[in-house]
N, C-alpha and C positions, 0 to 999 in steps of 0.2 A: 388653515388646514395643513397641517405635514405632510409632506409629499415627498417621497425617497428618493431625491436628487441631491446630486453636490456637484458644484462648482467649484474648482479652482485656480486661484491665479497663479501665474508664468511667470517669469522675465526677469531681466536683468536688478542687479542693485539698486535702491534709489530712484528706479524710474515709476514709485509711487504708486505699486497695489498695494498696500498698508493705509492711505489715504483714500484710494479707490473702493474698498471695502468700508472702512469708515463713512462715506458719503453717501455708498448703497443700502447701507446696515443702522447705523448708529453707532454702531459699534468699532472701539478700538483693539484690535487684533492684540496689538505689544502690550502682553499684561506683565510683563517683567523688569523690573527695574533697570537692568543691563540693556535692554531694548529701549529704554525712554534716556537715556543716557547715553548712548550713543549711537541712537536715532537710526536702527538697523533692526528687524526683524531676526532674529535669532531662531525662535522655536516656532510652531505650526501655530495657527490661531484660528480659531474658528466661531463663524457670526450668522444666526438665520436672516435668510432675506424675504417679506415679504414682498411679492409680486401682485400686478394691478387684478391677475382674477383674483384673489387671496390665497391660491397656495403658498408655502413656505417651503422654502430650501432650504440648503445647507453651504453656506460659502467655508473656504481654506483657503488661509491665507501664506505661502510658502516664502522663506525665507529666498532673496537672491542672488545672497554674496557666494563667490565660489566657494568658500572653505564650511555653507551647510547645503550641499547638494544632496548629500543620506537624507535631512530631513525633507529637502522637496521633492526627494522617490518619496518618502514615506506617506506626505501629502498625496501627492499625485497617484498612488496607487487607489486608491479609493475615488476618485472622481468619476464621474459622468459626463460633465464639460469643461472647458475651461477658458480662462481670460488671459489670455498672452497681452501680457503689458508690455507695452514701448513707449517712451518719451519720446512726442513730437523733438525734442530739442537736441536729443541725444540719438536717437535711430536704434537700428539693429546693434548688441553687444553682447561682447561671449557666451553669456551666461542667456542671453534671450535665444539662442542658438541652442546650446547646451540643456534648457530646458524643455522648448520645442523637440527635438531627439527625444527625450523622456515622454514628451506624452504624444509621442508615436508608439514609443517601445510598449508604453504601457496599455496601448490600445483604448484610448480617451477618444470617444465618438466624433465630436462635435466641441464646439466653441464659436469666438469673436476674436478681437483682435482691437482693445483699449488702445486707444494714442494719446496717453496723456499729458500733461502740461502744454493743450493747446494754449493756455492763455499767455504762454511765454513764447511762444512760436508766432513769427510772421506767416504769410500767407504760404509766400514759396515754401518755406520751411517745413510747415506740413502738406502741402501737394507732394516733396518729394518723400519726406515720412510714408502716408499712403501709399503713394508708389512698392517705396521700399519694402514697406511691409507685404503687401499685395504677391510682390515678387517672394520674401521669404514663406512664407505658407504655403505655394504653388508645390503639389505636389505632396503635401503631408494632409495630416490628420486635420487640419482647419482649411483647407483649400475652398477657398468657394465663401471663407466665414466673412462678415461685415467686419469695414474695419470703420470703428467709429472714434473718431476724438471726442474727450471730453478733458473739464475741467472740475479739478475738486475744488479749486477754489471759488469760481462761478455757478460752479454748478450745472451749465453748459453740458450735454451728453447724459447725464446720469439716469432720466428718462429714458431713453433713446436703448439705455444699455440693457436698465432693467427689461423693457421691451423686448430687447431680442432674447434674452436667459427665456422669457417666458414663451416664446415664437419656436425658443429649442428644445425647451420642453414638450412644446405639443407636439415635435416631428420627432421626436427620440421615444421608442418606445420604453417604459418603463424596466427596471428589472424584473426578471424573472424570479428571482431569490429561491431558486429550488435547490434542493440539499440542506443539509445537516448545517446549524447553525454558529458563522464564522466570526469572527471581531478582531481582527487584528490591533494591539494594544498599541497607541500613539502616547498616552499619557498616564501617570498613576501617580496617582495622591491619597492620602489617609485622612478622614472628616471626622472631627470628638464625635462622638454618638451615633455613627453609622458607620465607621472600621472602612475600609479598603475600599478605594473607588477607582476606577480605569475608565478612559475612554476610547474611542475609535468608530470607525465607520462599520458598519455592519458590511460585508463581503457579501454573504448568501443567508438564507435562511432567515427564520425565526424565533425570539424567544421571549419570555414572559415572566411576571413576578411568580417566584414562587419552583423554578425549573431550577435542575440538579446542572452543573455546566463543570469544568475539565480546565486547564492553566496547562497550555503548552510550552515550552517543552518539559516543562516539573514535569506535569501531571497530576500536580495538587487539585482535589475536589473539592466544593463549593453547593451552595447556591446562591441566586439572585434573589437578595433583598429587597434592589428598589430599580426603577427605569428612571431616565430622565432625556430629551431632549433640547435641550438649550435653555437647560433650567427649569424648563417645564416637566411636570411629572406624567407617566406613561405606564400602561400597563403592559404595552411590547413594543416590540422593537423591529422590524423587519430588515432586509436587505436593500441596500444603499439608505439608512439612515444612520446620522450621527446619535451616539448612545453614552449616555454617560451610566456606567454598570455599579451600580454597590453591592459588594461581595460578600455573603457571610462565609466564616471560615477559614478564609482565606490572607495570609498576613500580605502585608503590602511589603514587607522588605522585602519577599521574595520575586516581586512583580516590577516586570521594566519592560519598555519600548521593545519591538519584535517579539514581546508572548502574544501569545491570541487567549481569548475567550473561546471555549467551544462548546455545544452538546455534548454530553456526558459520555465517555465511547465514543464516541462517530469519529473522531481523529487520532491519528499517529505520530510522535513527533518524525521527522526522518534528516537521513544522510545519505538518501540518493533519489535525487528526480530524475524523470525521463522527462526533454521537453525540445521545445524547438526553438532554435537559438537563429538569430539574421544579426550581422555585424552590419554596423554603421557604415554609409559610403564614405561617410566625414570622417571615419575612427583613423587615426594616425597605425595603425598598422593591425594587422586583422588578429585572430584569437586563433593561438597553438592549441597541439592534444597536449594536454595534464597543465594545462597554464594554469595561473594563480591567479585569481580576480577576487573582487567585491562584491557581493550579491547583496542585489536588494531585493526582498521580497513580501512585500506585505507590506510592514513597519520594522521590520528585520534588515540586519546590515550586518553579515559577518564571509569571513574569507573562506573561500572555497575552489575545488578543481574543476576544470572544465575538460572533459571526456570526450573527445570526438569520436560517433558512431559507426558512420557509413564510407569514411576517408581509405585507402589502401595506406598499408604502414609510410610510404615513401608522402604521400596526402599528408595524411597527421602532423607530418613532421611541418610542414609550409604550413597545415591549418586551414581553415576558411578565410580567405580575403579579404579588407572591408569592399562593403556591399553587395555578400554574399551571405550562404546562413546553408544549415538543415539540422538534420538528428542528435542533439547533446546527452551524455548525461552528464547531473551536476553533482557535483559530492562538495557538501560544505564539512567542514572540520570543524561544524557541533550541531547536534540534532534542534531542527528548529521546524514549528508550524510552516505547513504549505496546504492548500487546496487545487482542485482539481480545476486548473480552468484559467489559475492565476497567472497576472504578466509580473515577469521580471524587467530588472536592469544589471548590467552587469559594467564594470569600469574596471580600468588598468589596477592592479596594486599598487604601483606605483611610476608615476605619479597619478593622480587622481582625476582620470577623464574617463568620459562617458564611453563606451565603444560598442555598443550592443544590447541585447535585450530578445525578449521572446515572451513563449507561452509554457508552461508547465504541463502534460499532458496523463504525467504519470506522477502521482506527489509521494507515493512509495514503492520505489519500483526497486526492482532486485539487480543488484550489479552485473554486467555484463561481466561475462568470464570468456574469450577465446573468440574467435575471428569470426565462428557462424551465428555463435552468440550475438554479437556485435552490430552482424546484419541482422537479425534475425530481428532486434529492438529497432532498429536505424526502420525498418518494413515496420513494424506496428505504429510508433511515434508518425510518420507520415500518416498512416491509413486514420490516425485518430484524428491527426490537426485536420483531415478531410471530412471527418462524421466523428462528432464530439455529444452526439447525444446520450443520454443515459445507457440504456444496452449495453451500448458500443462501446461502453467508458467499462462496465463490468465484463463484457469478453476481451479485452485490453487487458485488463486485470487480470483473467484467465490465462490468458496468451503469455503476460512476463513472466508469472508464474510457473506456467507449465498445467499443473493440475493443483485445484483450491476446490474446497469445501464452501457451499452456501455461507453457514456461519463466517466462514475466511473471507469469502467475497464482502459479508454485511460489514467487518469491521476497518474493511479496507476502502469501503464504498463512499465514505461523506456524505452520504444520505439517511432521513428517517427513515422511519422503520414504513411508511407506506412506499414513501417513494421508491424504498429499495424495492419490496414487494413488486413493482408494479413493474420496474426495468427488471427485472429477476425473470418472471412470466414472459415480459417480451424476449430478451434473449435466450430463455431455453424452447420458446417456440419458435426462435430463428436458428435453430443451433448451426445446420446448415451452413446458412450464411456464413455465420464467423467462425465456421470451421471447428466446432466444437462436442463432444460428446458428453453425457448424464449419466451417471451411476452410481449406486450405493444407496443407503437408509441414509446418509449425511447430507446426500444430494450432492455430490463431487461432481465438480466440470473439468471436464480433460480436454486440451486442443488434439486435434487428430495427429500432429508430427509428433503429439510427447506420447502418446499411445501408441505409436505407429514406435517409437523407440522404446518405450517399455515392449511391446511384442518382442522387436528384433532380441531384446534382452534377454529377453526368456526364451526367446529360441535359442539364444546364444546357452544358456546355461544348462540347459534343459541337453542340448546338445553335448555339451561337455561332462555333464552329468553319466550319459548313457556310454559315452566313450568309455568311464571309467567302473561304471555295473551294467554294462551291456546286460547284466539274469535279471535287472530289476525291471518293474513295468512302467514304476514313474515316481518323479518327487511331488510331495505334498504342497499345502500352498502353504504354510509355514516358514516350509527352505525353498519354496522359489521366490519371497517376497523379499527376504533379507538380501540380494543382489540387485533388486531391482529399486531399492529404497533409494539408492546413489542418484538415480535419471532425478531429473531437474521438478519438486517440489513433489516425491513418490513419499517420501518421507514421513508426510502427515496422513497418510492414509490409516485407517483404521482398519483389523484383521478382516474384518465381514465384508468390510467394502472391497476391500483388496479381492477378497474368493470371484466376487462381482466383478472386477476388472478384466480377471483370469477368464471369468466365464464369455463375456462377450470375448474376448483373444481368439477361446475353443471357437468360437459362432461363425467368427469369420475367417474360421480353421487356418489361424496362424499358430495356433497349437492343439494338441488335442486333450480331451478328459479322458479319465478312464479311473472305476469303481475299484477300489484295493484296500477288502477290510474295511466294509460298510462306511469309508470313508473317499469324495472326490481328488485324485491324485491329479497329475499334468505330466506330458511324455510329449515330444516333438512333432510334430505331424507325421510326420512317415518314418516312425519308429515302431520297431517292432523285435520284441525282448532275444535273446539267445542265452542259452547256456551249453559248454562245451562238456566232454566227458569229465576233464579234470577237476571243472569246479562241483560236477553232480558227483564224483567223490569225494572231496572235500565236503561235502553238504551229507553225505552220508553219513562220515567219521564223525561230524558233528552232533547229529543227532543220534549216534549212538553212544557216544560218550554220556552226553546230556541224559540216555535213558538209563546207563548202567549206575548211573548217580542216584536214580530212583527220587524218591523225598529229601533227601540231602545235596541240595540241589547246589550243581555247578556254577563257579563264575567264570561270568565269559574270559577274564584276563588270565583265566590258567590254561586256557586251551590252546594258546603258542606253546608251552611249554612242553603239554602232554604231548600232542601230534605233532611238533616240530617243524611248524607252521606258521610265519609271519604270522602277527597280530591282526593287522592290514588286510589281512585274506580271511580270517577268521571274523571276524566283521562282517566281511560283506556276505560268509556263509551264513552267519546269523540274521541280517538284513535281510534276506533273501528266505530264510523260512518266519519271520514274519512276517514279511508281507503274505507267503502262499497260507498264513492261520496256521504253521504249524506248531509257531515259539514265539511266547511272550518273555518280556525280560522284567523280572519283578526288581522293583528299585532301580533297574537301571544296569544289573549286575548281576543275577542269578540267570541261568536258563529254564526255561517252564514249558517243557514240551508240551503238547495237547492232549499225547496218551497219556502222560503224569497228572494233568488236572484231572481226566477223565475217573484217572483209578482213584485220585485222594476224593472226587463227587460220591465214587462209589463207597469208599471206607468214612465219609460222612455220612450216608445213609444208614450206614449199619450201627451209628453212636445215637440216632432217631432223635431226639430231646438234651441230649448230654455234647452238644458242640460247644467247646471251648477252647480255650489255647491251650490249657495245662489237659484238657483230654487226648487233642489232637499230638503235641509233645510227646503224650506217652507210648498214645497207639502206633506215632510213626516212626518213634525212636529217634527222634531229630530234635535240636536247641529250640527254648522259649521264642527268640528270636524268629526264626526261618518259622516258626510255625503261625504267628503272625502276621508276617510278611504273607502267607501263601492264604490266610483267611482276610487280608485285608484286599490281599488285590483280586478274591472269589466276589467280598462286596464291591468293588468297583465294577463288578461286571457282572452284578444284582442276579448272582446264582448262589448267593447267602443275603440274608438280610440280618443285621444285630441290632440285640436289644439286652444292653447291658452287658456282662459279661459275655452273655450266651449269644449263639446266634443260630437263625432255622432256617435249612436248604430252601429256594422257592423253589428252583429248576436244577435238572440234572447235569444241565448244557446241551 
């Protein structure tokens, strides 16, 4: 029975997990020529183990030597437990040091602690082995694990061993594998008659013959042809199983070590996590702001910046300490798979030592820009690595953003489509809690400080607005939204949802509405219109001009000219009698007083049957043009209706 666990081996060179696995398994891990040749593990290997109840696992086998450390992150990031191998003969060595660090960083449960080539060891030999090892685990991630010698050549221990995997099994609970389904790619090869095949451990989720799946960072689409577990055939594949994927679709030249497998949508590739970084006590000197490191994450290993969040500029500069840690973000310098949840490791660029590691909390998170910024992420990253359940993971989401849309939140969420549904309901029934508010037909979530600064925004311009037409009553939500697009993710809002933002603003009379031209306007709270004698002459000259124009109607840009009147004033004279309905501007550019529609309503009445352009032209003694103009914009405001050439009065106005 398959049972979605992996184990993995540890430790140094030579000190014989490649033979350890072989003795548990059958199986010979070095299927490469270059590995049986010079008798060294090179690449990952992987071998199911039955155990005495009959579950099966999954052993990885990791390479020891220093110079393949990337592929025992690679390994190691997928485990569940592990076998820190030590030679009774040889003891603790760099690399048994160096990997132990790694599967702390990567948050590996549980394990044991192999002492191999007892059969070469005298007695004292391994009393102080045990010892020693006993002493190196204290305090990490295997503290407390059995440490057992065995013998592959006797045979001695291999019982004993499988016994405890299955003793950690029963006290480890199982994966959860909730979310959108992950595979970080360890392996790819091409099969005559079945095209592209990848393998890797299952990270989260679930997936099945026959499902649509995604090639990160390409983005190439696909489906799953076939499953396989350890050559066994399947028809899914869950979270912490090893899976071998056959691809349709999908070419294999374009497929290498650090892509993932994903559900179709559900992930993004990125170049900025938010996550939580702890430097090693061991690390030779702690991690600067914008240092240059090695990131490994997943099956992935490429060079990237490290971002310190919460430090003061003079901080940054000194960095985090080794055996210190908090808020990063990471910027790699090329877009690669991450998930929500996952551990990293990070090392020097150079030279090439381990120094740190963490959790990823935010796998697409928006760059910090500016000092409050800065805090503002360094406050979420903590409040997540504290409460990392779903919700909590989507008002996170909310929070870097500022303000996201349902859909925005789904595509960013690494969840199915129930899952999401069901964290979605909980946090808008906790809105509260995490500080957040709901509005629009899109279902927009706003955190209350980016609301709270869209308000101020619109006060601000709303405010500035009135300084400059103190006679008007208010701006529309059209021109108050274009300022406010700049506040941190206002940009995707949609015009209807926008009115809805405005409207809850008015509610909690951080601005006010008000009716202008059977259309809702916005005016500052404690604004209230004026106009002096000068402009109510100016506003006069205006509309008298406009009426001695009659049907050969005025543009507004000739009326600096006539009256001698900055342009800039003449505007806001105009501005200012449409809003009160006394002047439309047809096109954009004529003036259209109200007692001028009124009389051309009335001298359409008196044409009964015969309204057309060439009638209207003749009776008004004005261009084909204007005459047009002044019957098209009668139908936009359904006090004509056309039908063909002609058209019939409904209303008088």
């Amino acid at each position: 029975m398959e049972y979605p666990f992996i184990v993995g081996t540890a430790g140094h060179i030579d000190h014989g997990k490649t033979a350890l696995v072989r003795a548990l398994t059958g199986v010979d891990c070095d299927r490469l020529e270059e590995e049986k040749r010079r008798g060294i593990t090179i690449e990952l290997g992987f071998a199911p183990l039955s155990l005495p109840d009959g579950k099966v696992v999954s052993i990885v086998d990791v390479p020891g030597h220093e110079r393949f450390v990337r592929q025992m992150a690679a390994g190691a990031s997928g485990m569940d437990a592990a076998m820190l191998v030590i030679a009774a003969t040889e003891g603790v060595m760099p690399q048994t040091r160096e990997h132990l660090d790694i599967l702390n960083l990567l948050g590996v449960r549980s394990g044991l602690v192999a002492l191999t080539k007892k059969d070469l060891a005298d007695g004292e030999m391994l009393e102080l082995a045990i010892e020693e090892a006993a002493e190196l685990i204290r305090g990490t991630c295997l503290e407390g694990a059995a440490v057992i010698p065995v013998s592959t050549v006797s045979g001695e221990g291999i019982k004993e061993i499988a016994a405890e995997i299955a003793k950690i099994l029963d006290a480890v609970p199982p994966r959860k594998g909730t979310g959108a389904f992950f595979l970080p790619v360890d392996r790819v090869f091409s099969k005559k008659g079945f095209g592209s095949v990848v393998t890797g451990t299952a990270y989260q989720g679930t997936i099945s013959e026959g499902d649509e799946i995604e090639v990160l960072p390409s983005g190439e689409a696909g489906r799953v042809r076939s499953l396989q577990t350890h050559g066994t055939k399947v028809n899914s594949v869950q979270a912490g199983q090893r899976a071998a994927v056959n691809l349709s679709s999908v070419s294999a030249e374009g497929l290498e070590r650090g892509n993932a497998v994903c559900a179709k949508g559900a992930f993004i590739a990125t170049d900025c996590i938010s996550a939580h970084l702890e430097v090693l006590p061991s690390a030779p000197a702690g991690i600067r702001h914008w240092q240059r490191v090695r990131l490994h994450v997943g099956t992935a290993d490429v060079v990237a910046r490290i971002s310190l969040l919460k430090l003061t500029a003079e901080e940054r500069n000194k960095g985090y300490p080794p055996g210190t840690g908090g808020p990063v973000q990471i910027l790699p310098e090329e877009k690669i798979p991450a998930a929500a949840g996952q551990r990293f490791v990070v090392r020097l660029y150079s030279p090439l030592v381990t120094i740190g590691g963490g959790r990823i909390m935010l796998p697409n998170a928006s760059l910090a820009r500016g000092k409050a910024d800065r805090a503002s992420k360094a406050a979420l990253t903590g409040q997540l690595s504290a409460d990392f359940c779903p919700p909590a993971f989507l008002a996170a989401i909310v929070r870097d953003r500022g303000v996201i849309s349902a859909s925005g939140l789904a595509a960013l969420s690494q969840m199915d489509k129930s899952a999401f549904t069901e964290a979605l309901g909980i946090m808008s029934a906790e809105k509260e809690k995490y500080q957040l508010l709901e509005f629009g037909k899109a279902r927009n979530f706003i955190t209350d400080e980016t609301f709270n600064n869209m308000a101020r925004a619109a006060a601000r311009t709303l405010q500035k607005f009135h300084a400059q037409y103190p006679e008007l009553a208010g701006l529309d939500a059209e021109k108050l939204t274009s300022p406010l697009e700049s506040v941190n993710g206002a940009a995707g809002i949609n015009a209807g949802d926008f009115k809805d933002l405005l409207s809850m603003m008015a509610e909690r009379k951080l601005i006010s509405q008000i009716p202008v031209r059977e259309k809702i306007c916005y005016k500052a709270a404690d604004f209230r219109p004026s106009v002096d004698a000068k402009f109510t002459m100016l506003v006069e000259r205006v509309k008298n001009e406009a009426a001695a124009a009659g049907f050969n109607l005025i543009k507004l840009s000739e009326l600096d000219i006539r009256l001698g009147v900055p342009s800039s004033e003449i505007k806001r004279a105009a501005s200012y009698l449409r809003e009160q309905g006394e002047l439309w501007l047809i096109e954009g550019i004529f003036l259209f007083l109200r007692e001028t529609r009124d009389k051309l309503l009335t001298a359409l009445a008196c044409m009964e049957d015969d309204i057309t352009v060439a009638a209207l032209r003749d009776a008004a003694g004005i261009n084909r043009k204007l005459a047009l103009s002044m019957l098209d914009f009668l139908d936009s405001q359904g006090l004509t209706r056309r039908d063909g050439d002609k058209r019939t009065l409904v209303k008088s106005g």
